[in-house]
N, C-alpha and C positions, 0 to 999 in steps of 0.2 A: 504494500500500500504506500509506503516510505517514497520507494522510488516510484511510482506512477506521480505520487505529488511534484514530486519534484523534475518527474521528465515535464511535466505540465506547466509549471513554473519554468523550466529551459524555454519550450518552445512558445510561450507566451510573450516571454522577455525579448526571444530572433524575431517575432514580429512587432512588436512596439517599435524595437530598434531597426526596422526594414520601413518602418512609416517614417522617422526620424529622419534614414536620409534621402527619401524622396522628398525632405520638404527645403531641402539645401542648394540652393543654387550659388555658382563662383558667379561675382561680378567681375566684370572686365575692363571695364572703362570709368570715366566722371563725367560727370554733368557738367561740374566747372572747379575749376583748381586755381586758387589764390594762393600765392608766397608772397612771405614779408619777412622782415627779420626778428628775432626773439626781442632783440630791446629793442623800442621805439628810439627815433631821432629825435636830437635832443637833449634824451636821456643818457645818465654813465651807470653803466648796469658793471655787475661783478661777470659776467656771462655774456655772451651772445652765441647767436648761430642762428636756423632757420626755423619758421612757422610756415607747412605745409596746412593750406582748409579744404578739404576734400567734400564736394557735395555727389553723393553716388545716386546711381538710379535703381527704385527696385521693383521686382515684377507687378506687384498688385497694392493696392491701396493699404491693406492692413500687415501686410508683410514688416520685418523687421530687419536691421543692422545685425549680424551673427559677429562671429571674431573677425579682428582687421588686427594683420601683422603687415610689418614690413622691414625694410634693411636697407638702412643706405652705406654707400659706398662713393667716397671720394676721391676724385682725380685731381690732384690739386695742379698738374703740369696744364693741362687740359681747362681747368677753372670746371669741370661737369662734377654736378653733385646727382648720382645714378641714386635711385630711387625705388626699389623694387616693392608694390606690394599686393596682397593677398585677402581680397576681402568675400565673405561669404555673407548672401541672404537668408533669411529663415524666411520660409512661405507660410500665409498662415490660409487653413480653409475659407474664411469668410472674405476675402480677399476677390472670389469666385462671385459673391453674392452683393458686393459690393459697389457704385461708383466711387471714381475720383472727379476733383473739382480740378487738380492740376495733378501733372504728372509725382507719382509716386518717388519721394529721394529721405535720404538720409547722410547727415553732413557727419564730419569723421577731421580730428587734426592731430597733425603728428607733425611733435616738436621734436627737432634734432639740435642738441647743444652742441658747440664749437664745433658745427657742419656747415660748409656754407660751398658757395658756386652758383651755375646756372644748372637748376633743379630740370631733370629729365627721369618722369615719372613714367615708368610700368607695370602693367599689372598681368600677373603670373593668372596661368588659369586650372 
């Protein structure tokens, strides 16, 4: 009886987790991408380097922002500050049942300390 519960239990837990990642989509692009630098002009900060603002686009109205990584990597010969990142959607059901009044996004900023150059942003898929 032991193990029937618990083969019941396995194979309840492979399907929750088989809906989980049907509802996961990689985003690929932005909407729109603002740099600026960590301390404002002007100002004398202890710090600087860059402020990336990331606005992403997502499939449906009630959907959601999932994890957002990234890595940057500096070419200081070059002045390019490479920017790689990796962002995921969560879909939600009502998304299906739902309008939007303007396109579905979700904004996202990632601050690099004493990074800086001309920002060339990719997103891994």
């Amino acid at each position: 009886m032991k193990s029937l519960i618990f083969s019941m239990l396995l194979l309840t837990t492979s399907m929750v987790s088989a809906n989980v990642v049907d509802k996961l989509y990689p985003i690929t692009s932005a909407v729109s991408v603002k740099v600026s630098m960590l301390c404002p002009d002007g100002m004398t900060c202890f710090t600087n380097g860059t402020v990336i603002k990331l606005v992403l686009p997502l499939n449906g109205c009630v959907d959601s922002l999932g994890p957002v990584t990234y890595k940057a990597e500096e070419n200081r010969e070059k002045g390019i500050l490479n920017v790689y990142v990796s962002a995921t959607g969560v879909a939600n059901p009502q998304s299906m049942t739902t309008r939007c009044m303007v396109a579905p996004t979700a904004k996202y900023q990632i601050t690099l300390v004493n990074k800086y150059g001309n920002v060339k942003l990719k997103f891994l898929k």
